[in-house]
N, C-alpha and C positions, 0 to 999 in steps of 0.2 A: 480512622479517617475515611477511607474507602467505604464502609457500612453505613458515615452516615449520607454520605454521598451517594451513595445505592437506593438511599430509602428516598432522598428529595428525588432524585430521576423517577422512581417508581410511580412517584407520587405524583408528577407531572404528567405520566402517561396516564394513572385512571383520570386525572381530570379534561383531561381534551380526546372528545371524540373524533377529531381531526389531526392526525400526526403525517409529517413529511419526514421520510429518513434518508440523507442528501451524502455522497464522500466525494471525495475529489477529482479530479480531470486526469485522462490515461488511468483509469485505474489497474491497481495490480488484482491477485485473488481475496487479502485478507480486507482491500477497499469494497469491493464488491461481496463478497462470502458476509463481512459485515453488516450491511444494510441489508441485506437481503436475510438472513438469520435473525437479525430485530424484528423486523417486519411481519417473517411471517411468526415467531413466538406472542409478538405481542396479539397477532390477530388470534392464534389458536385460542389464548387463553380473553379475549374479549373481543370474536368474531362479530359483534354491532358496529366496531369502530372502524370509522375508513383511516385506514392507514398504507401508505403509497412509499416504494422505495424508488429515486429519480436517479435522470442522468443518462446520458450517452450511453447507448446501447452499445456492448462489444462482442462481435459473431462468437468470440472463443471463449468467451467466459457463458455461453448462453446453457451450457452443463451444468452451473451450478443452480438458475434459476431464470425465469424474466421478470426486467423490469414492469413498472407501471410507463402506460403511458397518458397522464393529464396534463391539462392546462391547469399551471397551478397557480395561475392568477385569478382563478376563479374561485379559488380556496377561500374559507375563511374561519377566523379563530383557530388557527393553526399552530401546532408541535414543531417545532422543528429541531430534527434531531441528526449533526453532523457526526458522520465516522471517520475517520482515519486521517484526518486532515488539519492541518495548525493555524493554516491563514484563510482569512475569509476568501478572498479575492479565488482560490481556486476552488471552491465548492460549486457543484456540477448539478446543474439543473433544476435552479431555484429562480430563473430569472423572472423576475414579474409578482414574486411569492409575496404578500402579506401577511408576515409571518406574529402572532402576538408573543411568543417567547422561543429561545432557544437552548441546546441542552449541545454541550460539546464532548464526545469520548475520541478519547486519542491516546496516544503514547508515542508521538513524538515531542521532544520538545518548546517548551512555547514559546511561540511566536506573537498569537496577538490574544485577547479577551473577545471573545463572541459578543458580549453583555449578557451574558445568562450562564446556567449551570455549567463549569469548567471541571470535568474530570479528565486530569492529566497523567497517565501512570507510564513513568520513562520505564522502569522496571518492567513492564509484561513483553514481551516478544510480540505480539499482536494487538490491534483492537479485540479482534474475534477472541484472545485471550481473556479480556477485558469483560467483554458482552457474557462473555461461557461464566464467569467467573458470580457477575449478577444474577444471570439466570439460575445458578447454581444456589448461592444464599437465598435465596429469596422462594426457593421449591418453585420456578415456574413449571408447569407440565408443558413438553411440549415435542410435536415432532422429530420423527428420527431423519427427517431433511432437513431442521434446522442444527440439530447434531454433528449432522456430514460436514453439512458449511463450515460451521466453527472450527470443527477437528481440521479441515482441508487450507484455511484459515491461517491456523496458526502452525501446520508444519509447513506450510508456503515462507511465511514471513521468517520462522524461524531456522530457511532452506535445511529443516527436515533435520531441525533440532541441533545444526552444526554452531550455530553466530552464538555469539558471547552474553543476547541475554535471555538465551533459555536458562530456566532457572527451574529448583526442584515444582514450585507450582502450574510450572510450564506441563509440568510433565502428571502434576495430580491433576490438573483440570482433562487435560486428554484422557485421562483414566477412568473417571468420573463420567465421560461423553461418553465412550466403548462400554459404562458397564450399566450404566442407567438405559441406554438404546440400544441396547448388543447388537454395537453399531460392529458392520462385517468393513474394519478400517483396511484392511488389505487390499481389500476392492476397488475403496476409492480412489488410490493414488494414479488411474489412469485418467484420470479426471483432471489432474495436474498434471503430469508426466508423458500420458501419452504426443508425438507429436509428428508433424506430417517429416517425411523426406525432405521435402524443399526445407525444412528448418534447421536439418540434422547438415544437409549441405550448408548450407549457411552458415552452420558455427566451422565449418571446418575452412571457410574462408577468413573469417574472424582469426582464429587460429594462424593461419598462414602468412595473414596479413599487418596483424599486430604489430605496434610500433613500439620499442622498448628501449628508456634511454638509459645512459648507464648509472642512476640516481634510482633503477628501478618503479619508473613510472614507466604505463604499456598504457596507448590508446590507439584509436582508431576512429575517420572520418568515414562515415558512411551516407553517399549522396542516393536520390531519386532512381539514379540511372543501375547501381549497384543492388535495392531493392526490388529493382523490377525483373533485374539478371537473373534472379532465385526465387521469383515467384512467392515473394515475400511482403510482411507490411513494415508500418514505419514501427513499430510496436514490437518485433521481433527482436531488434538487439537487446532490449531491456528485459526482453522475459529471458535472454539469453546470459546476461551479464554473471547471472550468479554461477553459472558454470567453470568460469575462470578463477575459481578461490585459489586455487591448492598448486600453483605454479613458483617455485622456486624463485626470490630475486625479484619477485614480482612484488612492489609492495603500495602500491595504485593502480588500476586499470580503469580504464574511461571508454565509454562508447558517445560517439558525435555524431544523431542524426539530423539529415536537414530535412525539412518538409517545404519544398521549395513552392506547394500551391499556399501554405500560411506563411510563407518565407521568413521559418520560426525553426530554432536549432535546438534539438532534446539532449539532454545532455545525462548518460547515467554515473555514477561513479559509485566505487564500491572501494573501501580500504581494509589492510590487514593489520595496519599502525596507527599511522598520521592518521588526525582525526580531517575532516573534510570538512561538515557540516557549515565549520563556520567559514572555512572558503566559500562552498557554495551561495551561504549569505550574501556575500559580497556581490553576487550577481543577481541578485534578486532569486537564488534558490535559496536549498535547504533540507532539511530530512535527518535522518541519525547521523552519531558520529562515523559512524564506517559505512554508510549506506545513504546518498544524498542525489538530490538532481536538480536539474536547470533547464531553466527555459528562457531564451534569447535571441533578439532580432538583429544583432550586434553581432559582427566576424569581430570586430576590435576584441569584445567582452570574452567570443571564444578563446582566441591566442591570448589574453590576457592567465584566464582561470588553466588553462594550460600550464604556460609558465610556471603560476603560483602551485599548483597539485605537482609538479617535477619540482620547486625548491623543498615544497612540505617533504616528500619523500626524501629529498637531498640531508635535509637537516635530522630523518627518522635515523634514517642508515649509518649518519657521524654517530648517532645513539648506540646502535647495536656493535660499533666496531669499537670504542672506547674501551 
């Protein structure tokens, strides 16, 4: 199924000279390392074509690549090609786009129909898994930067191969990147890992602070004023959440940031049981089952999905003690 699905995406990229490759809002590394790995393979192998990766510019991820910057209302007979993302509504930097077709890769599960090619693959641990995996059948030749990305990619999303669905092809696709680009992968993980002080300080307040009730749910509110304390952004707790896996009794943990100039509440959640996703639903989020988030103008809507993520755990733990 995936092959023949490989071959119509292929086949929409040689026919338009003009391709957009768009992923989602706050993005992580395998959102960004994605679009920016299509972009520039597709250009290696048919440098005539303008092809643009959009979207909110982020200082830390600016290691892996830069963005394009157009006006892409100006585009026309245009590719549009979404990574990493399920609902339209939060795709990042298309606004104005006159787009004549669209092509969706993701591997979360689905939410809505783009109206165009829908490849969905819950099974890969990354997009960039997804992307590696095309580029792979299809013999594209192409850069040992777009190599980097992909590998940098998917040991991001799959926090370096630890979540549940790395899988053996998780691990031949990386193989495959290392031995086609005798990519020096040791190298790169300062590219993901390295990180200032003020951040190391930061988790250690996290840590300290963490609220844990006895249903084994652990969260924590984090305001404007406590970001500013540590010389931090609103985007640090969430690159920080996956640190807290491996704590005992812990079996949800949740970070609540508020962004008091969009007076808009980020919400990450991570599980080691209870599935989330479709809680987060419920608040107009969403994401994997043990990997989800939220975005909300509503205090009600926060103390509400609270409660619910403490009963979800409530109900895991009558499981494990049975």
């Amino acid at each position: 199924m995936h092959n023949d699905i490989i071959k119509k995406i292929l086949k929409k990229i040689r026919q338009y000279d003009v391709i957009v490759i768009a992923r989602h809002v706050s993005p992580d590394p395998d959102a960004i390392c994605s679009q920016l790995a299509l972009r520039d393979a597709i250009l290696s192998m048919y440098p005539k074509k303008k092809v643009y990766a959009v979207g909110k510019s982020v200082s830390k991820f600016r290691k892996f690549g830069v963005l394009d910057k157009v006006d892409v209302s100006t585009l026309n007979k245009v590719l549009l090609i979404t990574t990493d993302v399920p609902n339209f509504y939060r795709v990042d930097g298309i606004e104005g786009l006159q787009y004549s077709e669209v092509i969706k890769i993701d591997h979360h599960p689905f939410e809505e129909d783009f109206g165009g090619i829908e490849w969905i693959d819950e099974s890969a641990c990354s997009v960039c898994q997804m992307i590696a995996v095309m580029l792979l059948k299809s013999n594209f030749k192409f850069p040992e930067s777009v190599a980097s990305n992909l590998f940098l990619g998917i040991v991001s999303d799959s926090d370096r191969f630890l979540l549940p669905y790395t899988t053996p092809q998780t691990f031949q696709v990386c193989m495959e990147l290392i031995r086609r680009n005798h990519l020096p992968f040791t190298r790169l993980y300062d590219k993901l890992y390295e990180r200032p002080l003020e951040e190391v300080r930061f988790q250690g307040y996290i840590a300290q602070h963490l609220e844990v009730s006895e249903n084994g749910f652990a969260h924590l509110e984090i305001n404007d004023e406590i970001i500013s304390d540590f010389h931090v952004d609103t985007a640090t707790a969430s690159n920080l959440i996956n640190s807290f896996n491996y704590i005992k009794g812990i079996y949800v943990w949740t970070f609540v940031t508020y962004d008091s100039k969009n007076q808009l509440y980020k919400v990450n959640i991570r599980s080691k049981g209870p599935i989330v996703n479709e809680i987060a639903s419920k608040y107009h989020g969403g994401g994997h089952k043990f990997a989800s988030g939220v975005r909300t103008s509503s205090r009600e809507e926060i103390d509400c999905l609270l409660r619910d993520l403490d009963e979800a755990c409530k109900s895991y733990k009558s499981t494990l003690e049975m």
